[in-house]
C-alpha positions as CSV (number, residue, x, y, z in Angstrom):
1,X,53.7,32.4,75.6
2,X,54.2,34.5,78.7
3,X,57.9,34.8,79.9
4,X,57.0,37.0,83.2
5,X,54.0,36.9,85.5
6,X,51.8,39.5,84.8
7,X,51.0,41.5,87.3
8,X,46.9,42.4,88.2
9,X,44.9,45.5,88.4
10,X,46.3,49.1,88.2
11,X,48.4,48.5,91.7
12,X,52.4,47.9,91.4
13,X,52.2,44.8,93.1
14,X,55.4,42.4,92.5
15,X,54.6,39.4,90.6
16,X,55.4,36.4,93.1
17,X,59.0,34.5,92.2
18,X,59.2,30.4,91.8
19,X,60.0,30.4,95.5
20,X,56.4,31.3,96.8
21,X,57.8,35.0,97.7
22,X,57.6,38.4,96.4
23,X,60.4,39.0,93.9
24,X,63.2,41.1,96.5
25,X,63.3,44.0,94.0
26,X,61.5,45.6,90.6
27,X,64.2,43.8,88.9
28,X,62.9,41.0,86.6
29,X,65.4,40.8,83.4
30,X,64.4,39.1,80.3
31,X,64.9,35.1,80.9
32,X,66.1,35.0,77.4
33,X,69.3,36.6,77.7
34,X,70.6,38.4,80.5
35,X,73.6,40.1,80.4
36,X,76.9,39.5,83.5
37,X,76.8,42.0,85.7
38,X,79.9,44.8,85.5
39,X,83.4,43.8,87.0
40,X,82.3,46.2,90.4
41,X,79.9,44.5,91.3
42,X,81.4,40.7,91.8
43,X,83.6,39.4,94.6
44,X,87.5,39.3,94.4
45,X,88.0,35.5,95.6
46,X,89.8,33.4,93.8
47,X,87.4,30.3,93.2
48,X,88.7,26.6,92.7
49,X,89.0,25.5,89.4
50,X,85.6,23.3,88.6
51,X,87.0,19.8,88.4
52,X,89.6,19.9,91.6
53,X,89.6,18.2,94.2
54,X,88.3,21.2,97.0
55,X,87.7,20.6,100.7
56,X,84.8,18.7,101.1
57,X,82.1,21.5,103.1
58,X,80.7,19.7,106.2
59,X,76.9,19.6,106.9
60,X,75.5,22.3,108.3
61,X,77.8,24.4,107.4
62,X,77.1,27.5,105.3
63,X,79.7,29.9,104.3
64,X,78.0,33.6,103.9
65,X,78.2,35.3,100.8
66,X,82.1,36.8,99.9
67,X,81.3,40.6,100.0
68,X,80.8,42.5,96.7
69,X,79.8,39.2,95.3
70,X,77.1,39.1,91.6
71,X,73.5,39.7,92.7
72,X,71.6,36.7,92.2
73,X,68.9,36.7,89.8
74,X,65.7,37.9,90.9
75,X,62.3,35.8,92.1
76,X,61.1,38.1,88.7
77,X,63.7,36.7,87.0
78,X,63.7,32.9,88.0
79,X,60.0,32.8,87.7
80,X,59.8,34.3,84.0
81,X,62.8,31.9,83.1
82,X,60.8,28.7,84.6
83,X,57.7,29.8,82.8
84,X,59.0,30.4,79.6
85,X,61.6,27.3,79.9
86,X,57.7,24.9,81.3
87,X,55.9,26.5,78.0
88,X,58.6,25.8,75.6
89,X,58.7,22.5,77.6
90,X,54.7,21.4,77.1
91,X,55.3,22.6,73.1
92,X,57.6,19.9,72.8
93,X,55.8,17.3,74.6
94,X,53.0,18.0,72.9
95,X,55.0,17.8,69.9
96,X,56.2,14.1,71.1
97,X,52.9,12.9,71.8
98,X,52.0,14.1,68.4
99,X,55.5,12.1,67.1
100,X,54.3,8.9,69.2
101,X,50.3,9.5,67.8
102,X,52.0,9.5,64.6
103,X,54.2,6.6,65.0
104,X,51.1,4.6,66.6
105,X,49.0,5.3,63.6
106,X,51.0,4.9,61.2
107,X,52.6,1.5,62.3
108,X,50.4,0.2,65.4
109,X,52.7,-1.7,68.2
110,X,54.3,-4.4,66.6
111,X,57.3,-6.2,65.7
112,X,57.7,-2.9,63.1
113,X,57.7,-0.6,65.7
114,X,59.5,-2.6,68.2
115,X,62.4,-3.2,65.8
116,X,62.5,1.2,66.0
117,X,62.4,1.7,69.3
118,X,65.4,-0.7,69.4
119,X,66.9,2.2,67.6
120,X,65.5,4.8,69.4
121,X,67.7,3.9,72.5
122,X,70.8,5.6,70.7
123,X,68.8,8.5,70.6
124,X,67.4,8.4,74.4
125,X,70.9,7.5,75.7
126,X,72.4,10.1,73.8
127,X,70.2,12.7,75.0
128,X,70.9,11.6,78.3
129,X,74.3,12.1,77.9
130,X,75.0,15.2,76.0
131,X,71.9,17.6,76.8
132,X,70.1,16.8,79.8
133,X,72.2,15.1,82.2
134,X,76.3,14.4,81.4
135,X,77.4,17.3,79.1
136,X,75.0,20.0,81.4
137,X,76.3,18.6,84.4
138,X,80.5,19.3,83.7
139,X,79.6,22.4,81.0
140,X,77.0,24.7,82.7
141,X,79.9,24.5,86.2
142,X,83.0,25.3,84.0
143,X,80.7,27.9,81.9
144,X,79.7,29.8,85.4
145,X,83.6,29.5,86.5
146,X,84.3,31.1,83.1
147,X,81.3,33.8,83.9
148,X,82.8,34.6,87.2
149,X,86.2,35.4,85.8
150,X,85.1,37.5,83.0
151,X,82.8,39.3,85.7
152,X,86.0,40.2,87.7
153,X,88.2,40.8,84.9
154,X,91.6,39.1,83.6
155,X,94.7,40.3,82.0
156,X,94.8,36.9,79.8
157,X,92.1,35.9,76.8
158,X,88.7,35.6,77.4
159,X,88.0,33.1,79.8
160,X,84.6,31.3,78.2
161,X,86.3,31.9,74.6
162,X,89.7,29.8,76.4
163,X,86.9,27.1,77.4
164,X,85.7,26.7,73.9
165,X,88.6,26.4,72.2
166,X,90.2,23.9,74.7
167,X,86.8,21.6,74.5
168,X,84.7,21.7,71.7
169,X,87.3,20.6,68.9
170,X,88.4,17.8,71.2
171,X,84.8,17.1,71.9
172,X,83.9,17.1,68.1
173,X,86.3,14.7,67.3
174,X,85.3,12.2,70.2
175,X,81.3,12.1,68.7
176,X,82.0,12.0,64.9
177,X,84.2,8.7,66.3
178,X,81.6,7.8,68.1
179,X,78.7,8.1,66.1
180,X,81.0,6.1,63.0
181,X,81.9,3.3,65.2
182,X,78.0,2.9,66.5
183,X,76.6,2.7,62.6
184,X,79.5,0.4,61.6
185,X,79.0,-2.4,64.6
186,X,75.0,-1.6,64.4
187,X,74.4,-5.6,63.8
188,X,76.4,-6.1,67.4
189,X,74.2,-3.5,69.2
190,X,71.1,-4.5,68.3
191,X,71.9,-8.3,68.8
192,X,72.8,-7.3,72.9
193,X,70.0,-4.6,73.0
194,X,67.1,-6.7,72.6
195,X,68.3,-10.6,71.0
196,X,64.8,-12.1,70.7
197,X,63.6,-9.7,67.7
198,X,62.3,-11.7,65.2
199,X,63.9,-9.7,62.6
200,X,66.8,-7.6,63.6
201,X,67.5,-6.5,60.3
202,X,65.4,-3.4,60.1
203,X,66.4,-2.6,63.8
204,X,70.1,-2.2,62.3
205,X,69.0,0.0,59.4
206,X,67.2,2.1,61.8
207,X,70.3,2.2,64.1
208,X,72.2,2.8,61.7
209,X,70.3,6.4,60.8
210,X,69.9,7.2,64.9
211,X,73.5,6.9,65.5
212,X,74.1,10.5,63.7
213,X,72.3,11.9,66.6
214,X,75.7,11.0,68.9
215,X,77.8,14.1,67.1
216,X,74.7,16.1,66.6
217,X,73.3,15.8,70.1
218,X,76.7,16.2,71.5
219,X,76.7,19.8,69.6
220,X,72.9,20.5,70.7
221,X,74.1,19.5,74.3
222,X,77.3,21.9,74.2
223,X,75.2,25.0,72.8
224,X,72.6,24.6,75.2
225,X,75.2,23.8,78.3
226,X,76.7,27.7,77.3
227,X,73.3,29.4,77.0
228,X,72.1,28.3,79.9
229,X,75.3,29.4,82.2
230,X,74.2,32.7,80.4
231,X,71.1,32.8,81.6
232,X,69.4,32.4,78.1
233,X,66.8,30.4,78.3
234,X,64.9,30.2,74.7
235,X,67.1,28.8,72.3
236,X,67.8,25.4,74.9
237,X,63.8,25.1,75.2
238,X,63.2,25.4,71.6
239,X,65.4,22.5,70.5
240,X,62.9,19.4,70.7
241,X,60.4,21.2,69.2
242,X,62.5,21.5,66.2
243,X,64.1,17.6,67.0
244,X,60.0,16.4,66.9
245,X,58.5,18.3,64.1
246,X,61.6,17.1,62.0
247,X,60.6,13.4,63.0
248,X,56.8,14.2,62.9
249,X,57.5,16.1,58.8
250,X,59.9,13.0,58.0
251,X,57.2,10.4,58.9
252,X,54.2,11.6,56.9
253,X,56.3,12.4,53.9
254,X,58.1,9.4,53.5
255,X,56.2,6.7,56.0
256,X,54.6,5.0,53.2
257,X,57.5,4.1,50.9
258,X,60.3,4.1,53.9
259,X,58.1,2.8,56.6
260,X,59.6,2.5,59.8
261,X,62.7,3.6,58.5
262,X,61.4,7.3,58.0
263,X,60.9,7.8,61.6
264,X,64.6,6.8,62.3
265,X,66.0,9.4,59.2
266,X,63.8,12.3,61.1
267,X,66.1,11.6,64.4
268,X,68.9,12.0,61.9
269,X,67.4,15.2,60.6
270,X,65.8,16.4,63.7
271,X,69.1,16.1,65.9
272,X,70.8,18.4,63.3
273,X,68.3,21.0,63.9
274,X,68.9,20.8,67.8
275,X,72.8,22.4,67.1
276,X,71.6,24.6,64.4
277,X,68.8,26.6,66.3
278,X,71.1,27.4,69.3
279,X,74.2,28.3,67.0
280,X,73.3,32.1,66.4
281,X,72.1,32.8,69.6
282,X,75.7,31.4,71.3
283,X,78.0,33.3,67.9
284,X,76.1,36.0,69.6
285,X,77.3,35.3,73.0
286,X,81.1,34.2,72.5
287,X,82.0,36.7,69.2
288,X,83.4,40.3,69.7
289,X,84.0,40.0,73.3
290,X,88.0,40.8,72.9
291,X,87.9,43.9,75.0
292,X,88.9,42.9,78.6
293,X,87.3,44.8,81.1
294,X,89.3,46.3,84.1
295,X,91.3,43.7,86.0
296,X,89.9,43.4,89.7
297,X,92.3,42.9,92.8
298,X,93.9,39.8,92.8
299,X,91.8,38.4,90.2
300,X,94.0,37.0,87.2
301,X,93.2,34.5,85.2
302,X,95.5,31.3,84.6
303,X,94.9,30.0,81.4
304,X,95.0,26.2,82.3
305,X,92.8,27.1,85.1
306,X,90.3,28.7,82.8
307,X,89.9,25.3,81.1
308,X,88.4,23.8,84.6
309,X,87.2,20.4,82.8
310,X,89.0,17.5,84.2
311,X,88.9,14.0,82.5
312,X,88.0,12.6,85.5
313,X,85.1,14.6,86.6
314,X,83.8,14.4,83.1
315,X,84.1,10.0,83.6
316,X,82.4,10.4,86.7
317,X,79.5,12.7,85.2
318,X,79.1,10.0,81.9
319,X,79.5,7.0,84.0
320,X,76.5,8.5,85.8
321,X,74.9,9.2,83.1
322,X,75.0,6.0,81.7
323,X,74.2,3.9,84.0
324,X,70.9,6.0,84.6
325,X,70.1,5.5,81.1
326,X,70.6,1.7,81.6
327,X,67.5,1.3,83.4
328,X,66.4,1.8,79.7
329,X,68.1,-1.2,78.0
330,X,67.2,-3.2,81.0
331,X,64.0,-3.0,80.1
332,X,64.3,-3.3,76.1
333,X,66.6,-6.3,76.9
334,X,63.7,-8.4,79.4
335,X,60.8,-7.0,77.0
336,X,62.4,-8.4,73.8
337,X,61.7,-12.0,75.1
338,X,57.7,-10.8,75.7
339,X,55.0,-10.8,73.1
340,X,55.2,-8.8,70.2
341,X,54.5,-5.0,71.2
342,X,55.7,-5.4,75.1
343,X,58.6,-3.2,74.4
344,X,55.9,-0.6,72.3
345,X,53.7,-0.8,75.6
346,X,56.5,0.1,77.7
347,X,57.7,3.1,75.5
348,X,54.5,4.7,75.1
349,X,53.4,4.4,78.9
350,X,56.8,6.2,79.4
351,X,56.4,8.6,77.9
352,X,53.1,10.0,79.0
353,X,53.6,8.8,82.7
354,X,56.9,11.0,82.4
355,X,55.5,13.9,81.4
356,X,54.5,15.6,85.0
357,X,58.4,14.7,85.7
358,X,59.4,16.8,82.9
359,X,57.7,19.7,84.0
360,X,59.3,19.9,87.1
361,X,62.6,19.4,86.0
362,X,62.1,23.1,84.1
363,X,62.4,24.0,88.0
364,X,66.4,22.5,88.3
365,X,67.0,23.6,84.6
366,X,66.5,27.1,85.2
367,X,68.1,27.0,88.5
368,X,70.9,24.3,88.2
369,X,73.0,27.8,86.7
370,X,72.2,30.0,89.3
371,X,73.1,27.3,92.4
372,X,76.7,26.6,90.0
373,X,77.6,30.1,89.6
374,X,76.8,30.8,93.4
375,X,79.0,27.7,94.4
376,X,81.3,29.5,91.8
377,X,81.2,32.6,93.9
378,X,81.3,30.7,97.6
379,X,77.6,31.1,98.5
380,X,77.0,27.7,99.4
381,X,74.3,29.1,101.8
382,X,72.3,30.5,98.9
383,X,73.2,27.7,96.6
384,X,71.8,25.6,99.6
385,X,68.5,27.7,99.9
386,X,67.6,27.5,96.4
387,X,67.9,23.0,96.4
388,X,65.7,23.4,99.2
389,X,62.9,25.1,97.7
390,X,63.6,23.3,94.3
391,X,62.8,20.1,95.6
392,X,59.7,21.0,97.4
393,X,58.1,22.5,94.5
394,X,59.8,19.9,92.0
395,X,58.1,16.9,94.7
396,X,54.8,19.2,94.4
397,X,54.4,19.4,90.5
398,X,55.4,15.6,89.5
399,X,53.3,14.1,92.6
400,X,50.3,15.7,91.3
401,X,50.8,14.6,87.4
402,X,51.2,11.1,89.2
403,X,48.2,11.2,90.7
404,X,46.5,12.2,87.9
405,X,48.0,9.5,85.9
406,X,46.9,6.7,88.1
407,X,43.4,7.8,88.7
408,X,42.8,7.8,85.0
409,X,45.6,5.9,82.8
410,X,43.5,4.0,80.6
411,X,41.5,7.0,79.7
412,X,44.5,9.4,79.1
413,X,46.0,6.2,76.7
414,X,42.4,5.8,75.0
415,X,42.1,9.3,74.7
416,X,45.6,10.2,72.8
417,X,46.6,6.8,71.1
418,X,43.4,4.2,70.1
419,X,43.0,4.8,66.8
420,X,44.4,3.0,63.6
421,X,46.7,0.4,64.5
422,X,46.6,1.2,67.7
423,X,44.0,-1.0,69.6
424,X,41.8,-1.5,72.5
425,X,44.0,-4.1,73.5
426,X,47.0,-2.0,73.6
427,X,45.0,0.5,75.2
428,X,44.7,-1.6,78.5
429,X,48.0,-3.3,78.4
430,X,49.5,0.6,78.6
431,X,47.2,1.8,80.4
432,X,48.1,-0.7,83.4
433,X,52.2,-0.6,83.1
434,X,51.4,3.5,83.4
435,X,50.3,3.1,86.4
436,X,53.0,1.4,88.0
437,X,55.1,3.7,85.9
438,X,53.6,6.6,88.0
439,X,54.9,5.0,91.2
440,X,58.4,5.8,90.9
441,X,58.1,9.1,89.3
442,X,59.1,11.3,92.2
443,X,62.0,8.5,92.6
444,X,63.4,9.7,88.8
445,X,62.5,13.7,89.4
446,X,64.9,13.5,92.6
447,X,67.3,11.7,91.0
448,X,68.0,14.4,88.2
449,X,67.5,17.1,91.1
450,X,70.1,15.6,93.6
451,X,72.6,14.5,91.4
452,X,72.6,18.5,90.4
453,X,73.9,19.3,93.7
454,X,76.6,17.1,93.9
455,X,78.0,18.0,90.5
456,X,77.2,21.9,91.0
457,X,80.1,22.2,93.5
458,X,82.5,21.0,90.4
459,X,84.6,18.6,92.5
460,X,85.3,14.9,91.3
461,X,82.4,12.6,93.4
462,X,81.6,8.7,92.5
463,X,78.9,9.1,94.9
464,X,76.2,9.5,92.6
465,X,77.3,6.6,90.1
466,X,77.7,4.1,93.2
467,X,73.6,5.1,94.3
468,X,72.6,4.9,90.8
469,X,74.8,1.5,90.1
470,X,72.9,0.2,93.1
471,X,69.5,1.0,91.9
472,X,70.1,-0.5,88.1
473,X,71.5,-3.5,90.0
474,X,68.1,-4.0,91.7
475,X,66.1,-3.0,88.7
476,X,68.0,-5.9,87.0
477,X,67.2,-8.1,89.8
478,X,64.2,-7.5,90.3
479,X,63.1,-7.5,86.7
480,X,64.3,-10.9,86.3
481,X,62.3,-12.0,89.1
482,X,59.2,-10.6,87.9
483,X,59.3,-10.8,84.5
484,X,57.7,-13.9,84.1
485,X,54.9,-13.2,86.4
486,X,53.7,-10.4,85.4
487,X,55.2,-9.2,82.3
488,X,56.0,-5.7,81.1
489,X,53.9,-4.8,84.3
490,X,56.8,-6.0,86.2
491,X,59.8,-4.7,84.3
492,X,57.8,-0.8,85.1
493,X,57.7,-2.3,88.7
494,X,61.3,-3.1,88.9
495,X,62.2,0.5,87.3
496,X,60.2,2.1,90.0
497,X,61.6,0.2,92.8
498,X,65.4,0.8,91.2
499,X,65.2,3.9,91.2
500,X,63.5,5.3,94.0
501,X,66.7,3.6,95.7
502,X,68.9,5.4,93.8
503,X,67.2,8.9,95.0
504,X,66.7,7.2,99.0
505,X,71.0,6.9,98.5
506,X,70.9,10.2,97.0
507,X,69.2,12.1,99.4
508,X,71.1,10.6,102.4
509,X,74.6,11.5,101.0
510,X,73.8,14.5,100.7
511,X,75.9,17.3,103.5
512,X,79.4,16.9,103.4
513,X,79.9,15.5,99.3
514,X,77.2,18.4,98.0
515,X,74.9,21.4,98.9
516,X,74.8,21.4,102.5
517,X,71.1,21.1,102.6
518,X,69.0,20.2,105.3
519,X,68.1,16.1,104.8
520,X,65.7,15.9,107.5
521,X,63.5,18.8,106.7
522,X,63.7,18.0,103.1
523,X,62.5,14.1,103.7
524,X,59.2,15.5,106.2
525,X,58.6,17.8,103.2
526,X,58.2,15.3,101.0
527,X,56.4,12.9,103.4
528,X,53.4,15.5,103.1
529,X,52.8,15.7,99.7
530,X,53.1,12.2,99.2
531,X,50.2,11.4,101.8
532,X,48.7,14.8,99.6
533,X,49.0,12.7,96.5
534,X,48.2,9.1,97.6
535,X,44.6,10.8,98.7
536,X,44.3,12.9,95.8
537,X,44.7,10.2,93.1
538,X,42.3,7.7,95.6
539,X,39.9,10.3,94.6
540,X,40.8,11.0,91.2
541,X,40.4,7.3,90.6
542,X,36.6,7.4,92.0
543,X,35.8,10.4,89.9
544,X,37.0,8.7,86.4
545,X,35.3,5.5,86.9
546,X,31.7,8.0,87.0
547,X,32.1,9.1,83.5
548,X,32.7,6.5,79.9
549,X,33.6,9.6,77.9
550,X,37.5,9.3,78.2
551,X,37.6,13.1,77.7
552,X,35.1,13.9,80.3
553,X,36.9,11.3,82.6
554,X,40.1,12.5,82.4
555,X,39.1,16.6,82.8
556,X,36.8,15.9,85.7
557,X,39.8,13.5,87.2
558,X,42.7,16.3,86.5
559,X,40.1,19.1,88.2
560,X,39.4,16.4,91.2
561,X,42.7,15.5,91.8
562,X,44.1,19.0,91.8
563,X,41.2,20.3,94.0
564,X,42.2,17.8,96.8
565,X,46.0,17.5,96.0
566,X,46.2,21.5,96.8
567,X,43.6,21.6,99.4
568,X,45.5,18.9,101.2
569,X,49.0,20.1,100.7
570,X,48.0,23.3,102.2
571,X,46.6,22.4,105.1
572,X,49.7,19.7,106.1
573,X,51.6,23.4,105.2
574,X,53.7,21.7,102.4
575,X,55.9,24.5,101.4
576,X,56.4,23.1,97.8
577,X,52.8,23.8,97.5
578,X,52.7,28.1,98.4
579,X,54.1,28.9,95.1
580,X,51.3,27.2,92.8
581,X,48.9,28.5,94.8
582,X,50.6,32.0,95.4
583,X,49.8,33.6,91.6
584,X,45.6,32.3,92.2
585,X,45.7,34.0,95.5
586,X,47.5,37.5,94.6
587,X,45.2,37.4,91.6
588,X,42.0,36.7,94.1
589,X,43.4,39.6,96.3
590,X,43.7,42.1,93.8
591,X,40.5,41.8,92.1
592,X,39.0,41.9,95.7
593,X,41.0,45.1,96.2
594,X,40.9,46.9,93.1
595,X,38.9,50.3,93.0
596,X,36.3,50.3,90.7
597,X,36.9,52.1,86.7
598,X,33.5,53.6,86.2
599,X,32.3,56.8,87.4
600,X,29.4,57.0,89.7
């Protein structure tokens, strides 16, 4: 796995950053772990604490960067940390299309593996909540402002050791609760999750084993929340690779006598893993760091302020959270009055039509730390700079993957999941809901990219939970109008439609309650590649239908629809589009301009 662009050829060229330029400077840093910068070299400001109620910043408005402030990590750096955080990303989905093969095979898409997946919401929700989305968005903030003050120095304790020990016994407590009060009322859960399974009783057993994953995602979330404000990268990427060979081990030892069941204990076992793989690298991180460096002008730490976690910002982040998650249950709930293996269709067209969305979110996951510590340090105009070109080339990556996905679904289903129990007949019925899955993939990619600059700033905002309470509300709507029609085909329609709402409400709050980004230039950006991707995946879809190979289909439709995609982009000059083409042409340049080894 490469962590930094190589550079080509015996010339000292600078390997180009994730923003389509030339890293600034020879400094790249490892994206593993990367050390806070000396207490000289940071600004004296006092910052607000991450959680209080600061003056809203009005659009348009950029402040300039306090003098003496932290040098921002490098293009080196940024690009090395996406590209090792997008490899360790691909491992693991790989690793849960293997899972899902596994769990295809082994049980088809029936009323076994329907009663599972009814189980498998804990899991989703949970990591919604306590590693992607809720626990990220109020840790890696307070874990920057904790940064920051260490970086200037502070005659009290330690600022990130005063976070820890104010939240994560506290937090503990909350999850064991949790997780004790979700196994016990498991019959409850399951009859409001999905009340038309014919046999619920195996759905509770296998709720009963997923709700361990509340206390031991919680932990994974908290570890990886305080690795990632440190700029480590590796430890956070690695933990669903660990989480789906557990599940993947657990099924073929045990599938046969536990059945279902065994693919619910390997979420218990797996989500154990997640905490223990980070826990060395974050001992590392938070142990012997007594010493106080030298204590900069004006810069003392209060303890209470070091804490910088308010309830109510945290409510606001959950509630989010949640109700994202919803669109979920929504669909488990409408599904669950379907044909046997609706709610199976649904899951596994999910998960492969979401797969070009979670490669660009390794864009905002390396980044999200680097536009909260600048926030942290009053550079809202560089914090503001960095959105912009993350959701250019976030829009970029996940609209190509969709218009891969809907020139050849049915191939790309065939081609990873018909065989055993898995038949022709599922084939097309997942095949088709992937499709309209695909449609409201750049909808869920700005979602968990916007909602990163409103919660970067670390003041309290409901903004985000009223846009993404609008779009459930019209997924739920909508669902039950179309439903009956058209099936699980309709519930992905009614997903797609809810939340490209909730990113439209997004994108136009954004200015005074976020990252003063510019809307307008954003929205044309995206206009582009979207007209790029409608046309690309128009051709993709002719290319597929030449070939009956699936595996032929789907490599000459992923070469097609790239070729066209990028050809297209880059002549409407979409900007999200310079940086995937940037490495092919420095390479191209090189090689053209390299001097010859051999002697004459």
């Amino acid at each position: 796995m490469t962590a930094h662009p190589a550079t080509t050829g015996g010339a000292p060229d600078r390997a180009p950053d994730a923003e389509g330029a030339l890293a600034p400077d020879g400094r790249g840093g490892d994206p593993t772990d990367i050390s806070d910068p000396p207490p000289a070299m940071t600004a004296h400001a006092t910052d607000p604490a991450v959680g209080a109620d600061a003056p809203a910043i009005p659009e348009g408005r950029r402040e300039a960067p306090p003098a003496g402030r932290v040098s921002a990590p490098s293009g080196r750096f940024l690009a090395g940390a996406t590209l090792l955080s997008a490899g360790l990303a691909m491992a693991a989905a790989l690793l849960g299309l293997g899972r899902d093969q596994a769990l295809a095979h082994l049980f088809g898409a029936g009323a076994e593996t329907d009663a599972f997946l009814v189980a498998w919401t804990l899991p989703e929700m949970a990591s919604t909540l306590l590693i992607e989305d809720g626990m990220a968005f109020v840790l890696v903030p307070a874990f920057s402002m904790a940064l920051a003050r260490r970086a200037r120095g502070s005659a009290g304790p330690d600022p990130v050791q005063a976070l820890i020990a104010a939240s994560l016994p506290r937090l503990c407590l909350v999850l064991a609760g949790t997780a004790a009060a979700l196994a016990a009322g498991a019959p409850l859960l399951v009859s409001v999750l999905a009340p038309g399974l014919p046999d619920p009783s195996l759905a509770v057993s296998c709720t009963r084993l997923t709700a361990t994953c509340v206390l031991s995602f919680g932990l994974a979330g908290y570890c990886s929340a305080a690795l990632r404000a440190h700029r480590n990268y590796l430890a956070p990427g690695a933990i669903y690779i660990a989480y789906n060979i557990a599940i993947i081990t657990t099924m073929l030892v045990i599938g046969e006598s536990w059945g279902v069941r065994s693919a619910a204990l390997g979420v218990a076992i797996g989500g154990c893993l997640m905490a223990v793989v980070q826990a060395p690298s974050l001992w590392r991180r938070i142990a012997g760091r007594n010493e106080r460096p030298a204590i900069a002008s004006g810069a003392g730490y209060d303890g209470d302020r070091g804490r910088s976690i308010v309830p109510a910002l945290v409510c606001a982040v959950l509630l989010f959270a949640l109700c994202r998650q919803s669109q979920v249950l929504i669909e488990r709930y409408f599904a669950s009055g379907l044909p046997a293996g609706a709610i199976s269709h649904l899951n596994y067209a999910q998960k492969i039509a979401q797969l070009p969305m979670s490669l660009s979110m390794m864009v905002c996951v390396v980044t999200f730390p680097v536009v909260a510590r600048a926030i942290a340090e009053g550079d809202t105009r560089r914090a503001a700079d960095r959105v912009e070109r993350d959701l250019a080339l976030m829009a970029c990556i996940v609209l190509l993957g969709a218009a891969v996905v809907v020139a050849c679904a049915p191939q790309i289903v065939q081609l990873l999941f018909q065989r055993g129990a898995f038949t022709a007949q599922d084939t097309a019925a997942t095949g088709a809901v992937m499709r309209v899955y695909a449609v409201g993939l750049l909808g869920h990619t700005l979602v968990g990219a916007l909602v990163r600059s409103y919660f970067s700033t670390g003041r309290i905002t409901w903004f985000p939970l009223g846009a993404m309470g609008a779009g459930a509300l019209a997924t739920v709507v909508l669902s039950a109008w179309a439903v009956n029609p058209w099936g699980a085909r309709g519930i992905a329609a009614a997903n797609a439609a809810g939340i490209t709402l909730t990113a439209l409400l997004l994108l136009h709050g954004l200015g005074a309650r976020a990252v003063p980004v510019h809307v307008r230039r954003v929205v044309a950006e995206l206009a582009r590649l979207v007209y790029a991707a409608m046309s690309a995946g128009g051709a993709g879809l002719l290319c597929a239908e030449l070939f009956d190979s699936p595996a032929a289909a789907v490599a000459a439709c992923c070469m097609c629809v790239t070729v066209v995609f990028l050809l297209l982009a880059r002549l409407l000059d979409a900007a999200g589009v310079r940086p995937l083409l940037l490495p092919v042409t420095h390479f191209v340049r090189s090689s053209v301009t390299r001097k010859p080894r051999h002697g004459r």
